[in-house]
N, C-alpha and C positions, 0 to 999 in steps of 0.2 A: 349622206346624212352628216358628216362628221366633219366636210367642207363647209355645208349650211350653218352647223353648230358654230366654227369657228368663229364663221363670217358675221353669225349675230350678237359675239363675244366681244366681236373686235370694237373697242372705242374708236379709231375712224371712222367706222360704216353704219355705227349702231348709236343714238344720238343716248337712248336710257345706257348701255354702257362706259359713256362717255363720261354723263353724268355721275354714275355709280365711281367710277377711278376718279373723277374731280372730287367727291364727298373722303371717299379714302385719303386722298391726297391732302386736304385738307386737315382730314382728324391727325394723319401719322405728321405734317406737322406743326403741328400745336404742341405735339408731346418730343418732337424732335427724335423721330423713330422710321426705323426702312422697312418696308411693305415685308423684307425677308427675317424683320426681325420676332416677325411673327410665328414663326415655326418653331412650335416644341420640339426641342430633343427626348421628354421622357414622356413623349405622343408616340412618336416614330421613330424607329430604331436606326432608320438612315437618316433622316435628321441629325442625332446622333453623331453617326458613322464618318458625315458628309463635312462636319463643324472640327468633330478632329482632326480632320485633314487640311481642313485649312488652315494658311500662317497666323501665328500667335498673335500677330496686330489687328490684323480682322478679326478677330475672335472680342481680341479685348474692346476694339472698340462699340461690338456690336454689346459686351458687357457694359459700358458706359452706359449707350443711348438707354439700354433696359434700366439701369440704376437712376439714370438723371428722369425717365418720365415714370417710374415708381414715383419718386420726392415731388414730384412737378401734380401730377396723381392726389400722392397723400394733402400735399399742402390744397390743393384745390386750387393751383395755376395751370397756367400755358407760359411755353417760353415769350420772350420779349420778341418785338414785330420785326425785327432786324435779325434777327436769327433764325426766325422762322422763313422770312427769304431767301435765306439758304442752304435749307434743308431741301433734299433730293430721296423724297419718299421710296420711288421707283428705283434708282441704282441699286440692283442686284449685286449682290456679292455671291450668294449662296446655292444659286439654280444650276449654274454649270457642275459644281461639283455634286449636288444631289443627283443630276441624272446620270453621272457616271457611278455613282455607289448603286444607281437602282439598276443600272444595267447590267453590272459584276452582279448583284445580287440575281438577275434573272439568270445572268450567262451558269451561274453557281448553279439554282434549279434546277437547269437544262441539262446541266451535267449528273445531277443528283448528290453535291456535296452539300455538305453541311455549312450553313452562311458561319461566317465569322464570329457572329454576336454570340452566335448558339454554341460553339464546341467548349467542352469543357477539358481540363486534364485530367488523364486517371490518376 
């Protein structure tokens, strides 16, 4: 079942998928924003977890793109047509290291410690 699911996921194989990541592609940018820059930190606690570990130039840059399509947002624009050709919606920064915090975070469970985010000092 979870092969089927994939498979009807996949924008290759599935032509409404396709379509759906062409419309996302499109809105993230207009506001000059990456698919990962989607992900609340103060949603998920690995999200979080996953952003402080990354190097401080990704971080900031991923600060930028939030601040430039806030103003882009407030003012009621889209960036200019030549800049929005080269935005790269999809370039992932942030999924590698998510699933390595959700995996320590399982590996922690398994063992029965206490994740990170939760311990406190006496």
């Amino acid at each position: 079942m979870d092969a089927f699911l994939r498979s009807f996921l996949n924008p290759s194989r599935n032509w409404f998928a396709a379509q759906h990541c062409k419309a996302i592609s499109k809105r993230l940018k207009k506001y000059g924003l990456r698919y990962d820059d989607l992900y609340d930190p103060m949603f998920d606690l690995d999200i979080k977890e996953a952003l402080s570990r990354l190097p401080k130039e990704v971080v900031d840059a991923r600060t930028q793109r939030l601040k430039r399509a806030m103003d882009l947002s407030m003012k009621h624009e889209y960036l200019p047509e030549d800049l929005q050709a080269l935005q790269t919606p999809f370039r992932g920064y942030l999924q590698e290291m998510l699933a390595l915090v959700k995996k320590e975070r399982a590996e922690r469970d398994a063992l029965g410690a206490l994740p990170l985010y939760q311990r406190t000092i006496p």
